[in-house]
C-alpha positions, 0 to 999 in steps of 0.5 A, spaced: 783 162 665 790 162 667 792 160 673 798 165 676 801 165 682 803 171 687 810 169 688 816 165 686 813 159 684 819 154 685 820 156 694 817 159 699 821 159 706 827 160 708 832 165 708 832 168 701 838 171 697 840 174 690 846 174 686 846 179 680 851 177 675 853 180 669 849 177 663 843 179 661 838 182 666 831 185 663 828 191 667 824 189 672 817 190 669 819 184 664 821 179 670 815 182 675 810 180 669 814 173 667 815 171 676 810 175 680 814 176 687 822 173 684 824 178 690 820 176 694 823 175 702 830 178 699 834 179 705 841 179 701 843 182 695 851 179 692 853 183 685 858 179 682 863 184 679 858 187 673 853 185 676 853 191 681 852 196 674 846 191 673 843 190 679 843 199 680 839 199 674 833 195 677 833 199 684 838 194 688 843 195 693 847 190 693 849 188 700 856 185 698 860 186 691 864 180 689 870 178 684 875 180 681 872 186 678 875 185 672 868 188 668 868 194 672 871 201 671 875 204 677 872 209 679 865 205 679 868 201 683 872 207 688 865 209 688 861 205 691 867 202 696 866 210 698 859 209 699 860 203 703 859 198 700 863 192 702 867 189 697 871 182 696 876 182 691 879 176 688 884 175 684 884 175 676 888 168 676 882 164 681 879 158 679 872 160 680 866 165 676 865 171 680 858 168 679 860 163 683 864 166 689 857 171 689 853 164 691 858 161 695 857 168 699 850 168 699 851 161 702 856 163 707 851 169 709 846 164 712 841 163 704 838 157 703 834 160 698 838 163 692 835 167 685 840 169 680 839 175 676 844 175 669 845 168 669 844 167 661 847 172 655 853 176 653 857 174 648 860 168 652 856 161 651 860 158 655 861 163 661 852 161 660 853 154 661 857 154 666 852 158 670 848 152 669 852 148 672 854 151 677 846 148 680 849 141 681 855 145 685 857 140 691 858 146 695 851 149 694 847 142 695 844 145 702 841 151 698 836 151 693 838 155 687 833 158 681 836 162 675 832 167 672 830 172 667 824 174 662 823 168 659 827 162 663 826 159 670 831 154 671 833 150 677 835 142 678 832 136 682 836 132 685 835 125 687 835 120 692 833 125 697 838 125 704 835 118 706 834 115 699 827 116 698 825 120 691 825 127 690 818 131 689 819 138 687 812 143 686 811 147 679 806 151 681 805 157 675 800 158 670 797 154 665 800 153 658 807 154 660 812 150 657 816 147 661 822 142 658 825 137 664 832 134 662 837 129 664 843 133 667 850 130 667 847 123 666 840 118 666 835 119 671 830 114 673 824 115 675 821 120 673 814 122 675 810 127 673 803 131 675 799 136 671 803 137 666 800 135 658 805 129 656 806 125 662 812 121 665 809 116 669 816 112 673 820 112 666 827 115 664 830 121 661 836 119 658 842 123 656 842 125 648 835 125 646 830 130 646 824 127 649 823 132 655 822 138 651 816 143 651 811 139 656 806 144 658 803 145 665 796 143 664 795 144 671 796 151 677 800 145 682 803 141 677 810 137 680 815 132 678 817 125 682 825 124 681 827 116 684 834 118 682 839 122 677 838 130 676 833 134 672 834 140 670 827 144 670 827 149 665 819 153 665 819 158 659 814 164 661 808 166 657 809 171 653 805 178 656 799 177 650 797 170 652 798 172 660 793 179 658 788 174 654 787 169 659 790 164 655 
């Protein structure tokens, strides 16, 4: 029988906020079904630019609208000024993503937890990687990110911890999911697994190879160790006919 959570699986305290990006966002009924509780706790919603459009599809009110409001019509953007949403616009020529002025804003608005909608997509492959890299931020290390949408779960595991000691982050989910672990921005070293099918047992995932791809959860509590470098962790969600069957 699979094993399910009732909330987000990767953290369960501190104050939770959401970015709402402008890739592509499923309909909530898709990412309810994927990640039981994404929103659960959320305290602050950040559009970034046309992220607001997409977070008004799902029902949300962002708290915030940042950027540079380069993929917004006017008149939307006048509109929601009129309804009081408070907006901080940069300039076009800036050096930073409008997704990464939303989390920045998150941060500076007291989260510690942040989901980001609208990460991946678009017709812009390199505005998607860069979203990925944005988890090894230095600016946003105090806060832990999680990019989501109806088929991935991706957040990073960096380490030695603040006093050298490895990292172990949980993986809770249901069972049978697939879950690939990569090295991001170089080795790493000592990587530990539990409760998954092919375990790692103190070894290295280095830079070039696909040796981490498609591991599968075989347990509801599975978990990584890292002694140093950073993981990425990518969970695959099972597709709604395994979930339905118990599989």
């Amino acid at each position: 029988m699979a094993t399910t959570i009732p909330r987000d699986a990767v953290e369960s305290n501190g104050r939770h906020a959401l970015v709402v990006a402008d890739g592509d966002v499923p309909v909530r009924t898709a990412l309810d079904a994927a990640w039981p509780g994404w929103d659960a706790d959320v305290v602050d919603v950040v559009a970034a630019d046309g992220g607001l459009a997409r977070a008004r599809i799902l029902g949300l009110r962002p708290d915030v609208l940042v950027g540079d409001l380069d993929s917004l019509a006017p008149d939307l953007v006048a509109a929601a000024e009129a309804d009081g949403l408070p907006v901080l616009r940069a300039r076009a020529d800036k050096d930073e993503s409008d997704a990464e002025l939303a989390l920045l804003e998150a941060l500076a608005r007291g989260a510690t937890r942040i989901t980001v909608l609208g990460a991946f997509g678009g017709p812009r492959l390199d505005h998607a990687l860069a979203n990925l890299w944005l988890l090894a931020h230095p600016a946003l290390a105090s806060a832990t990110i999680v990019l989501i949408d109806a088929g991935s779960r991706v957040f990073l595991v960096g380490a030695p911890g603040r006093g050298g000691e490895p990292v172990t982050r949980a993986l809770p989910g249901t069972i049978g999911a697939t879950i690939t672990l990569l090295p991001f921005g170089g080795d790493v070293a000592g990587i530990t697994t539990r409760g998954l099918a092919y375990p790692l047992r103190d070894e290295p995932l280095t830079t070039g190879p696909a040796r981490g791809l498609s591991n599968v959860r075989e347990a509801g509590d599975a978990s990584v160790t890292v002694r140093s470098g950073r993981l990425l962790v990518v969970e695959t969600a099972l597709p709604p006919a395994r979930l339905s069957s118990g599989a």
